[in-house]
Structure formats: C-alpha cells, structure tokens
N, C-alpha and C positions, 0 to 999 in steps of 0.2 A: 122278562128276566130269566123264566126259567129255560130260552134258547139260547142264550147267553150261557147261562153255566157249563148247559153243558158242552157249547163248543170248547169252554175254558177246560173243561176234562178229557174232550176227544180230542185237542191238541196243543200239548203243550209242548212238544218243540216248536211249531209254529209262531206260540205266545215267547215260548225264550228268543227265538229271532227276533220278532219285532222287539223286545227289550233291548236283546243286544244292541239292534238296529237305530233305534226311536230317534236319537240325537243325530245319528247322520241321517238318516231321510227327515228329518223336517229342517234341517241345516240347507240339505237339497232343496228341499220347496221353498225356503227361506230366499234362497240366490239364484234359483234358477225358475220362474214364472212363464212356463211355458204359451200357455194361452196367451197372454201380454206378447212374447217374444213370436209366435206363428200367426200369431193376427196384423202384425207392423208387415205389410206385401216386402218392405226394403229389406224386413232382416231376415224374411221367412226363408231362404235358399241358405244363407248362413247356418240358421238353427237344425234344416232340415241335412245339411254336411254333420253337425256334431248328430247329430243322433244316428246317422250311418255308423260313423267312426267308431260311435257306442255299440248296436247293434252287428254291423257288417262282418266282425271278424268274430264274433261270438260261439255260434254254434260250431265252427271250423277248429275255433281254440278248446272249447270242451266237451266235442265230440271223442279224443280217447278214453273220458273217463266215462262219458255220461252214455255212450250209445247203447250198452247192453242194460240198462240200469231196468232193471223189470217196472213195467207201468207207467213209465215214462213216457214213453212211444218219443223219445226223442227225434227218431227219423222225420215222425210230422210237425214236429215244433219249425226242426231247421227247413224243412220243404216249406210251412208256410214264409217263413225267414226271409229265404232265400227266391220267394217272388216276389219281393218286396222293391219295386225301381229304385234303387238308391242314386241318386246323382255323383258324377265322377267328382272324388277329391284326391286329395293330395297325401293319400296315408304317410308320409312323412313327416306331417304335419301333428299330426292323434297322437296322443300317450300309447304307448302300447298296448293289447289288452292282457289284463293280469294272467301272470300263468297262475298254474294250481295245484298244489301237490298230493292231492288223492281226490278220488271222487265224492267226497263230503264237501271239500272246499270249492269244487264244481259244483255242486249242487246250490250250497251260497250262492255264487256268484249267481247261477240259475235264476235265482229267488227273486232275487232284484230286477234282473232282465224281463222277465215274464210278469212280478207284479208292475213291471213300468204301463204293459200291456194293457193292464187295467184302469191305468194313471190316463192312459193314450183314449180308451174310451171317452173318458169326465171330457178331456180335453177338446176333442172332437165335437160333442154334445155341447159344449159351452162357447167354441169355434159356431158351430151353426146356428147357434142363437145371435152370435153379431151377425150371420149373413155368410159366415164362411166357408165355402165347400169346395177347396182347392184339391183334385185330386192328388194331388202329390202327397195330402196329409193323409192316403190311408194305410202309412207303416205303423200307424196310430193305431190299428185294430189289424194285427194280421190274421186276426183267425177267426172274425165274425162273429156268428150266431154259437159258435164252438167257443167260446173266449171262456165263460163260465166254466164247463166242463174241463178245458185245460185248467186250467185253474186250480179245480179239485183235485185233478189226478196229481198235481204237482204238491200239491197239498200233505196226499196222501203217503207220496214218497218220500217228501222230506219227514211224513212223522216215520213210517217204518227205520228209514235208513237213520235220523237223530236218535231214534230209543235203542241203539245199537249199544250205547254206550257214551260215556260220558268226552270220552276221545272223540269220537265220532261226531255229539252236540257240538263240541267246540270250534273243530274243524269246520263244520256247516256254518256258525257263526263266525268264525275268520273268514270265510268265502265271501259272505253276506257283507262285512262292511268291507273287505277290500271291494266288494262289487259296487257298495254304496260311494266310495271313496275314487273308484277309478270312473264313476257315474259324474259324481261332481266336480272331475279334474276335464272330463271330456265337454261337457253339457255348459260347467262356467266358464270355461277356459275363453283364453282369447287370442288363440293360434290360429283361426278357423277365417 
C-alpha cells in the first residue's frame, strides 16, 4: 500500500492520463484482442500490417517536436522503431497518423505508442504459452531487456513536461486519446 501511494504522489500527470485515457483504452482491449487475433496463423499477416500502419509512420511524424525533448533520448526509441521488419503494405489504405500541434500533444500520442510496448510484452508471454514464437511478432518488444528503463524515462518526461502547467496537462492529454483513438481506428479497422 505504501508503494502504491507514493507512486500516486510522484506521478500525477501520469495518473491524470490514465483518467483521461481509462475509457478509450479499455474500449481498445474491449474490440481489439490481440493475442486471439496473432495466434489465428490466417489473420496473423493482416494484424501484423495494422500494427505497422500504427507504429511505422510514428517516430517520422513526431520527430519535429519530440527529438530535442531532454531525457527522452528519442533518437533511440525511433532507431529501435525503425529495425523493426514491417512487411510492405498499402499506406493508402491506414488512417493517416494524427498530426500534433505542440510537443505535449506529441508526447500524448508518445504515451500510447510506447505503453502498447508494454501491452506487446503480455502479448508475446501469453503467445508463447500457446506454442507461439513467430519471429515476425518481435515488433512486440522493440527494445528488450531496456523496455522497463524506457518506460521510466518516458515516465519521467511526461511528469516534468505535464507539471508545466495546466495548458500543457491538457494538451498531453489531447495527444493521448487522439493517440488512443487513431490506435483503435487502425488496429479495429477493416481496410487492412
């Protein structure tokens, strides 16, 4: 209990995201059952296209705002990113990915993308337990034994840069469900 509190005091922008947030990510896992969907071999190339479409243009899209961002080390977020084999699709096909009008509402978006990260380990762990170990799912964990550590640091940023000010939480939290919102237009969709 008492590690509990006090994360609840060392981060409460953090906690105001996930409020903001709560209803569209469980909306998300409500309709979109990734493990169900990457365990079927027939839909797995399907699923493994929206999660490109998701991921692929990301770091490209909020590299103006996000690349100097102190602590970020965004350089190695998009380097892991971007070894990632994504199979060729049809960007014509994806929702565009959300623009963003200042580097808070970059950093939302951020939020979403990097906790999917953490989403991709469960997934991965719960995939190997049927027997699953197709390398093509390891855009699932881009960053390994470092997944944790990014994590934090990103953590870290979004509290300095949200205690900015009250304009500033908002904007973080506008980024965050458009990020949740353009997650569940790519991920349920059925263009793909």
């Amino acid at each position: 209990m008492q590690a509990e509190s006090r994360r609840g005091t060392q981060r409460p922008v953090a906690s105001h995201l996930r409020k903001a947030t709560g209803e569209l990510h469980a909306r998300l896992e409500q309709r979109f059952d990734a493990v169900t969907e990457l365990a079927d071999p027939s839909r797995r190339p399907s699923v493994i296209r929206r999660y490109a479409a998701l991921h692929g243009p990301a770091h490209a899209s909020l590299a103006p705002e996000l690349e100097g961002v102190d602590g970020l080390d965004f350089g190695s977020r998009a380097r892991a990113w971007s070894a990632v084999e994504w199979p060729s699709s049809d960007s014509r096909a994806s929702p565009p990915f959300p623009s963003v009008a200042d580097r808070w509402e970059a950093l939302g978006v951020l939020y979403v993308l990097e906790g999917s990260t953490l989403g991709g380990r469960v997934i991965l762990r719960e995939l190997e337990t049927k027997g699953i170990m197709d390398p093509e799912l390891s855009f699932l964990d881009p960053y390994g034994r470092i997944a944790g550590h990014m994590w934090r640091a990103l953590l870290a940023v979004l509290e300095r840069e949200g205690s900015r000010g009250p304009a500033c939480l908002d904007s973080l939290c506008r980024g965050a469900m458009r990020g949740f919102l353009h997650a569940e237009c790519v991920l349920c969709g059925d263009s793909f």
